[in-house]
GULUM-74861 format. One record per atom (N, C-alpha, C): x, y, z. Coordinates in steps of 0.2 Angstrom, whole numbers, plus 5000, padded with zeros to 4 digits. Example, Ala and Ser with C-alpha at 12.3 -4.5 7.8 and 13.67 -1.06 7.14 Angstrom:
BEGIN
506649725039
506249785039
506649845039
506449895035
506849955036
506450005039
END
This chain:
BEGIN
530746214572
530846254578
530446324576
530446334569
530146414568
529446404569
529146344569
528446334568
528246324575
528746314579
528346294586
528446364590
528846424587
528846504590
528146514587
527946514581
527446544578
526946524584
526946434582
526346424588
526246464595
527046474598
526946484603
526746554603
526846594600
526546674599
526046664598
525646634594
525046634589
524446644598
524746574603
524546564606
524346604614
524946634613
524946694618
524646764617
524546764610
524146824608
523546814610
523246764606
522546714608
522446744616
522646714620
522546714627
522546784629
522846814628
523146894627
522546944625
522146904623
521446934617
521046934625
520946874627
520246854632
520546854639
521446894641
521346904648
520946934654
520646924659
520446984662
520547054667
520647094666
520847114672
520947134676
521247104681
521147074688
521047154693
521547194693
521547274693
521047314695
520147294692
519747314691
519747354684
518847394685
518847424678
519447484677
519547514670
519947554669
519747624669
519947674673
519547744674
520047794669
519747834668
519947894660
519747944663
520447994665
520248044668
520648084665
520248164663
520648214660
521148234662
521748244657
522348264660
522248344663
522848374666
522648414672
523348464677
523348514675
523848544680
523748564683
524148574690
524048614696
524448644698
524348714700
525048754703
524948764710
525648734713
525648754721
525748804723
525348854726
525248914729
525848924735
526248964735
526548974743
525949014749
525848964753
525448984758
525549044764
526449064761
526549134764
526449194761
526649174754
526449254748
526049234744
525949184740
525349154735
525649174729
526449164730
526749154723
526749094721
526749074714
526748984712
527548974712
527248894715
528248864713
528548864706
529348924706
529548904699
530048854701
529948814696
530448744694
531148764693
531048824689
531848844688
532348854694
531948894698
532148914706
532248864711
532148794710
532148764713
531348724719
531148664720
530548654722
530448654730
530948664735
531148644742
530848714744
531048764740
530848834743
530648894739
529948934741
529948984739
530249034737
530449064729
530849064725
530649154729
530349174730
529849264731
530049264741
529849214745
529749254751
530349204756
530549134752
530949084756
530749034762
530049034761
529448984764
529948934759
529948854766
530148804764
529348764764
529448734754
529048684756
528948614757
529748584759
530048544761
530648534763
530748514770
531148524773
531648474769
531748414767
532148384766
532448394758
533148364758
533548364755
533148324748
533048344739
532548314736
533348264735
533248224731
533848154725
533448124720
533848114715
533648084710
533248034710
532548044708
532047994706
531847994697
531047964698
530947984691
531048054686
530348054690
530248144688
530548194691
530648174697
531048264701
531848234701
532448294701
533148274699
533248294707
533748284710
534348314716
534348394711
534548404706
534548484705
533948544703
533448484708
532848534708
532748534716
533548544719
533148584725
533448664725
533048674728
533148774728
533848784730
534048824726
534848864725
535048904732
534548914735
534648934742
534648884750
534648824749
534548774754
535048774758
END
């Protein structure tokens, strides 16, 4: 039984080496920040302040209600919604 795991890894490695793929080529691109400006006063979004609304003038920059995703939380909407 041990011998025919080994084969069988041995063999998916193998295949593993010469896949292609399918996705196209792989592009490498420098990482990169950006700050969203408020297009009413041209203060940048703070995170701490909430991301739904300008923390300085109360320009919304999204109307809707955020919820738990990956990266953004339900308590990254502005404390004044």
């Amino acid at each position: 039984m041990a011998g025919e795991i080994n084969s069988f890894l041995q063999n998916m490695t193998k295949l593993s080496s010469t896949q292609k793929n399918y996705g196209g080529a792989d592009e490498t691109t420098k990482a990169k920040t950006e700050a969203k400006l408020c297009p009413n006063c041209g203060a940048p979004r703070a995170k701490q302040d909430g991301l739904t609304r300008c923390a300085y003038c109360g320009y919304k920059f999204i109307d809707a209600a955020l919820t738990d995703g990956v990266y953004i939380k339900a308590e990254d909407n502005s404390k004044n919604v």
